[in-house]
C-alpha positions in Angstrom: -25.5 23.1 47.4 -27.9 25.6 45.9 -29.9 28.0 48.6 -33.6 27.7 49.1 -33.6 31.4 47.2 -31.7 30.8 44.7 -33.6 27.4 43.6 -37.4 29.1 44.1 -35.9 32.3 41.7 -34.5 29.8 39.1 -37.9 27.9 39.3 -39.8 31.2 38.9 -38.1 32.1 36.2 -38.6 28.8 34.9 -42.4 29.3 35.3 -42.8 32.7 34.0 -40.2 31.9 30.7 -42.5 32.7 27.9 -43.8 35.8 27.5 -44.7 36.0 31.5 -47.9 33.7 30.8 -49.5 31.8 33.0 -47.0 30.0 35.6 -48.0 26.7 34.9 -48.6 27.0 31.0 -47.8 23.6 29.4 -44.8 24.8 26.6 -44.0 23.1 23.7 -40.3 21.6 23.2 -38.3 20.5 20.0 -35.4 19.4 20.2 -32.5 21.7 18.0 -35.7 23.1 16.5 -33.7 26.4 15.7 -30.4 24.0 14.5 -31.1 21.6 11.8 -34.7 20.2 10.9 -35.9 17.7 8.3 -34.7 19.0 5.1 -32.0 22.0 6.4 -29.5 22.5 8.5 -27.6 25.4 9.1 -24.3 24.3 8.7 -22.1 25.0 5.4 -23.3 21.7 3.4 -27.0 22.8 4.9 -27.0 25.9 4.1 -25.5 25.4 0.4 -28.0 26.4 -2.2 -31.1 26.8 -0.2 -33.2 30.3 0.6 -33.0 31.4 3.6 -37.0 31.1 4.0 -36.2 27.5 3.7 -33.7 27.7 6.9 -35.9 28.0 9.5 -37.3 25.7 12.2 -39.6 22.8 10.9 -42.5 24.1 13.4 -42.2 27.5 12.6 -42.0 26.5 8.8 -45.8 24.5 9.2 -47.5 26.8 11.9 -45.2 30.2 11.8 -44.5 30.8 15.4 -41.5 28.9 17.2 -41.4 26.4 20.2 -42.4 27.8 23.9 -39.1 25.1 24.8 -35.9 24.9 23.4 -34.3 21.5 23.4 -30.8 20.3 23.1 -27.9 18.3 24.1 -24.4 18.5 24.3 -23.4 15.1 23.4 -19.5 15.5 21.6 -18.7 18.6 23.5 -17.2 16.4 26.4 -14.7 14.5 24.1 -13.4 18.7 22.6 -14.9 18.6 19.2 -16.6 21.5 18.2 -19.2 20.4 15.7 -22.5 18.9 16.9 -25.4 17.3 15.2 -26.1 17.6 11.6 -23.2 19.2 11.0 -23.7 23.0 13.2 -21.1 23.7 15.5 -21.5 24.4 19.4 -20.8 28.5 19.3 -24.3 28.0 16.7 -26.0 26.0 19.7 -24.9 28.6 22.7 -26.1 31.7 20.2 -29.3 29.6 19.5 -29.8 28.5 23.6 -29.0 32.6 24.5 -31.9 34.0 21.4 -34.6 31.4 22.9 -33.8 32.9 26.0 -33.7 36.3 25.5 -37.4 35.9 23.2 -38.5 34.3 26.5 -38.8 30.9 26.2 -37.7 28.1 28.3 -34.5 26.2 27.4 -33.6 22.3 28.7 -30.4 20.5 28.1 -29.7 16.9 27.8 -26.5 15.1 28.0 -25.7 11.6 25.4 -22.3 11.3 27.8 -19.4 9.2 25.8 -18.4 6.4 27.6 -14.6 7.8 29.4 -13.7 4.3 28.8 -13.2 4.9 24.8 -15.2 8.0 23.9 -16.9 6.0 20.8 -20.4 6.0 22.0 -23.0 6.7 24.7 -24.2 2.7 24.1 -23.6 -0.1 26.6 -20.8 -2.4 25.6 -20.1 -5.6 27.1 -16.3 -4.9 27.3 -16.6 -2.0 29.2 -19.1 -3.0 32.1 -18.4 -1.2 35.6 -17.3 1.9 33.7 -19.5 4.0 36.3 -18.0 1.9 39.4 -14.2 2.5 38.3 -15.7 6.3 37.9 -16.5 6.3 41.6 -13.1 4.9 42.5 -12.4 8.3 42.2 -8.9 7.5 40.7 -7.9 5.9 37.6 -7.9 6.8 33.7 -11.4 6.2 33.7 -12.2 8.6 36.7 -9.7 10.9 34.9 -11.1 11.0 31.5 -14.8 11.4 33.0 -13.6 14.5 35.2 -12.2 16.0 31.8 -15.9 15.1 30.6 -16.9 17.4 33.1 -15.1 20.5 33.2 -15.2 20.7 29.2 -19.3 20.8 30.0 -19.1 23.3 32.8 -17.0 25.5 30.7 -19.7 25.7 27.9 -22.7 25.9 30.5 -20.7 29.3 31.7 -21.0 30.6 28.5 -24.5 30.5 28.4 -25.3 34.2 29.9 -27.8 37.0 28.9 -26.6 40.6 28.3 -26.0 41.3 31.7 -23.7 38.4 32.4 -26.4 36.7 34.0 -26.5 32.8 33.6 -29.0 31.5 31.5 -32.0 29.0 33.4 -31.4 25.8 32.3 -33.3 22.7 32.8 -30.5 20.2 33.1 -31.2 16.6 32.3 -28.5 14.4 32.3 -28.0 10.2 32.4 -31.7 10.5 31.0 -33.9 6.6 30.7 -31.7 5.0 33.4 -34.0 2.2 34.0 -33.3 1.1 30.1 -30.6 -0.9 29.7 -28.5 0.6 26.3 -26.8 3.4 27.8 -23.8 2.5 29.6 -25.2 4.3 33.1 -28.2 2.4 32.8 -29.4 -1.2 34.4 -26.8 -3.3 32.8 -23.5 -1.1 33.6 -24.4 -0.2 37.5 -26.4 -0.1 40.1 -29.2 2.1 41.5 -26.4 2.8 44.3 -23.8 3.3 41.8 -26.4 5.7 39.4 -27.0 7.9 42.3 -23.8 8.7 43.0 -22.9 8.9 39.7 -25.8 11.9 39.6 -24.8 13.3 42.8 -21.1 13.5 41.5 -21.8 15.4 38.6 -24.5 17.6 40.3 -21.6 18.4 42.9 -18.9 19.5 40.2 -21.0 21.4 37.9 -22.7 23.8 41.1 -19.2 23.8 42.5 -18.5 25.6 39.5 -20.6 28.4 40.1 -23.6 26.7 37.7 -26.4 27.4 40.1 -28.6 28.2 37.6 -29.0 25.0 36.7 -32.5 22.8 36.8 -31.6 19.0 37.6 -34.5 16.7 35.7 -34.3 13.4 36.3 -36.2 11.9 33.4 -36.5 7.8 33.0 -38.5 5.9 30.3 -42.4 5.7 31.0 -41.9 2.1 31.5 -42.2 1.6 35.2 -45.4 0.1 37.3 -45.8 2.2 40.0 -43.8 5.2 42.2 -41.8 2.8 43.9 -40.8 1.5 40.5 -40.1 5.1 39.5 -38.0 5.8 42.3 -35.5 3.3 42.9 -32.8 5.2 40.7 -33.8 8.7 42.2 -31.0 10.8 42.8 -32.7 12.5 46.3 -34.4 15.5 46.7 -31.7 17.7 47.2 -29.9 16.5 43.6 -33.4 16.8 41.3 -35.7 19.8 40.9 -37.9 18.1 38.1 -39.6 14.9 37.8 -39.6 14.0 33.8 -40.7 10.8 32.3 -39.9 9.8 28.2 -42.8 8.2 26.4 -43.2 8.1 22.6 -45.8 6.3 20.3 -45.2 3.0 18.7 -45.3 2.4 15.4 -46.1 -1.4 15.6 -49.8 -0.6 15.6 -52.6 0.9 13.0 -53.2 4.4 13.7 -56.4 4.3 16.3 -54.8 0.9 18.4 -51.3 3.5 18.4 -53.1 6.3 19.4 -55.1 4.1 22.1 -51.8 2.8 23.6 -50.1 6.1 23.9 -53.1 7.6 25.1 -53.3 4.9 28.1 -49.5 5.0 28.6 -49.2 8.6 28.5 -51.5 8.8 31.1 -50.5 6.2 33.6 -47.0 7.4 33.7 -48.2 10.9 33.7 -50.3 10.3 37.0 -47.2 8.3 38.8 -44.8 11.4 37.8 -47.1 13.8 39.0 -47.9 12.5 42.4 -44.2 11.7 43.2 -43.6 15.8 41.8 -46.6 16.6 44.3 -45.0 14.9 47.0 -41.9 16.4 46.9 -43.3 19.6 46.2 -41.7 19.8 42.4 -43.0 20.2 39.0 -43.0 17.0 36.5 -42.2 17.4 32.4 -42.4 15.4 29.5 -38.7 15.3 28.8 -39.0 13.1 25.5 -41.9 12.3 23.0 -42.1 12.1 19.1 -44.2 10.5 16.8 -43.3 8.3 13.9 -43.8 10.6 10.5 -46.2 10.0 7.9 -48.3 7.7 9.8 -51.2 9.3 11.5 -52.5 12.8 9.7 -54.0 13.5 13.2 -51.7 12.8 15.8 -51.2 15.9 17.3 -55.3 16.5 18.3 -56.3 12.8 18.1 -53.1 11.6 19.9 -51.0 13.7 21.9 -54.0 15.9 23.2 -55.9 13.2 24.4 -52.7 12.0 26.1 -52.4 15.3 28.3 -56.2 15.5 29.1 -56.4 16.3 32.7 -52.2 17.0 33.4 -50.2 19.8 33.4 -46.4 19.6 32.8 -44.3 22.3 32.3 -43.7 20.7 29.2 -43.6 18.2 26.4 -40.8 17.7 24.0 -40.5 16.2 21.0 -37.3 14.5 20.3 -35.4 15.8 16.5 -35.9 15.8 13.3 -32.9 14.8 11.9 -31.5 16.2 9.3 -32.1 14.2 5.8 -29.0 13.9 4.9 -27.3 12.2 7.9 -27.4 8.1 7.0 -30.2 6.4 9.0 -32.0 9.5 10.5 -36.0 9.7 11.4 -37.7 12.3 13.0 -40.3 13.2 15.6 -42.0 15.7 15.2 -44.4 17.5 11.4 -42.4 19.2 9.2 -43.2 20.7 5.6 -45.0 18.0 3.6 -45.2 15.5 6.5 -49.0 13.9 6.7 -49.5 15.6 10.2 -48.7 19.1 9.1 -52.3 20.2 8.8 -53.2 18.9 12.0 -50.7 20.4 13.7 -51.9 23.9 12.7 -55.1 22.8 14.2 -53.0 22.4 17.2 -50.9 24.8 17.5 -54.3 27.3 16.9 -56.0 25.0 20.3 -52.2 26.2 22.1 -50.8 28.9 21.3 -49.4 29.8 24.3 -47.2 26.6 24.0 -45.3 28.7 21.6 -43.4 31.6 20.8 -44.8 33.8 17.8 -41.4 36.0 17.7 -38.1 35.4 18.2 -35.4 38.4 18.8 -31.9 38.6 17.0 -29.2 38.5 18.9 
């Protein structure tokens, strides 16, 4: 278990990441924003025929200054492959997590864990129901294969130091919208009892490995009633350091009835996360958010402002913008062209200190 001073450093530095602004300056997250975006990637078939001024994060390509918060996740690296999303590899995501660093931002990392059971997906599958109870056996192929899992993602997070060999803060989000039920750690694969000690289990290994510089988040979908509701998969205060909720806008509805239903969600769920984070004396995040491209030219001041009005996370992040090329992808966030790119200027301008003007080579 981490000491008292060692987790009120880590949250410090957490605070202070960008730039030493203001401690409690609301930073703006993309997820593999310095990886792949809309129309690039920088991977080989990315890369292949296009400028390098055309390689460069989607936000940075409409507003020119990069994300206060780097997102990214690690799903693939449990099963030993090396290539992640869109076709970059994970030495590309460890230099990209240890530049956003060193420019000083904040970095968070999420986890889509493969199912042990058949490493296929991170999708619940009727056929393998009470995967997470024969991984609490604590014996088995299943408990084997999940304990592989975990030492192939502690190895990587070791990597993850500055130039003085000093790990990296990391706000670590794993088994993320646990209260949904398509992920096979979610409501139709185990229950609260079993989740929790699911969490606690991998929180044990991964400090026992020395990775005290890690930031637990516990981060389900903005879809519960109340704090109660909220907190009947919570880990415990000694596992989490971060409340997080995931809330993104739906697309079902014309522009002012979507921005008025985010709005009013956003801000119920934002007011149960941040009295359970005042309670236990933590700060709260918006782990997850997007919008749905080239349908509202003026979401950004018109719909995700209005949505923080009166909170302050330590941040919001938008989910990826995957890259074209990949069959079935969608994105999240503006990018060059996209109908909200204007109004994201406007917003970027109202927050700057979301963001990071510069980043430094490596």
């Amino acid at each position: 278990m981490r000491s008292l001073a060692i987790s009120i450093y880590l949250l410090l530095c957490i605070f202070l990441s960008v730039n030493a602004q203001e401690a409690r300056t609301t930073l703006f997250g993309h997820n593999d924003a310095l990886l792949y975006g809309r129309y690039w990637s920088d991977s080989p078939q990315g890369r292949k025929g296009k400028k390098e001024k055309y390689l460069r994060p989607d936000v940075y390509q409409v507003c020119k200054a990069y994300p206060g918060l780097l997102s990214t996740d690690l799903d693939g690296l449990e099963l030993g492959r090396t290539v992640y999303w869109g076709g970059v590899t994970f030495e590309q995501m460890r230099a990209s997590i240890i530049r956003q660093h060193k420019s000083g931002g904040m970095v968070t990392i999420s986890w889509h864990v493969r199912n042990p059971e058949h490493g296929l997906a991170y999708f619940y599958k009727e056929e393998n129901k009470g995967s997470v109870a024969r991984i609490l056996k604590h014996e088995g192929a299943t408990y084997q294969t999940f304990m592989l899992y975990l030492k192939r993602v502690a190895d990587f997070l070791l990597t993850l130091r500055d130039d003085t060999g000093q790990l990296i803060p990391i706000v670590f989000r794993p088994w993320h919208e646990c209260n949904g039920n398509w992920f096979w750690w979610g409501t139709d694969d185990c229950s609260p009892a079993e989740y929790v000690n699911l969490w606690q289990m991998t929180h044990d290994y991964l400090t026992s490995r020395g990775l005290t510089n890690l930031q637990f988040c516990f981060s389900p979908g903005a879809w519960f009633s109340d704090e109660k509701d909220y907190m009947q998969r919570f880990p415990g205060k000694e596992y989490v350091d971060i409340i997080g909720i995931e809330c993104y806008r739906q697309k079902e509805f014309d522009v002012d009835e979507a921005r008025k239903r985010f709005r009013v969600h956003m801000q119920a769920n934002l007011k149960i996360a941040k009295n359970i984070a005042d309670e236990l004396g933590m700060p709260y995040a918006i782990t997850e958010t997007g919008m749905n491209p080239d349908t509202d030219s003026q979401w950004w001041t018109k719909g995700l402002m209005p949505a923080l009005e009166g909170y302050n996370p330590i941040f919001v992040n938008c989910w990826s913008n995957q890259w074209i090329e990949i069959p079935n992808s969608g994105a999240c966030c503006t990018y060059p062209g996209e109908v909200s790119a204007k109004d994201f200027r406007k917003f970027y301008k109202k927050n700057k200190k979301m963001f990071i003007k510069k980043l430094k080579n490596l």
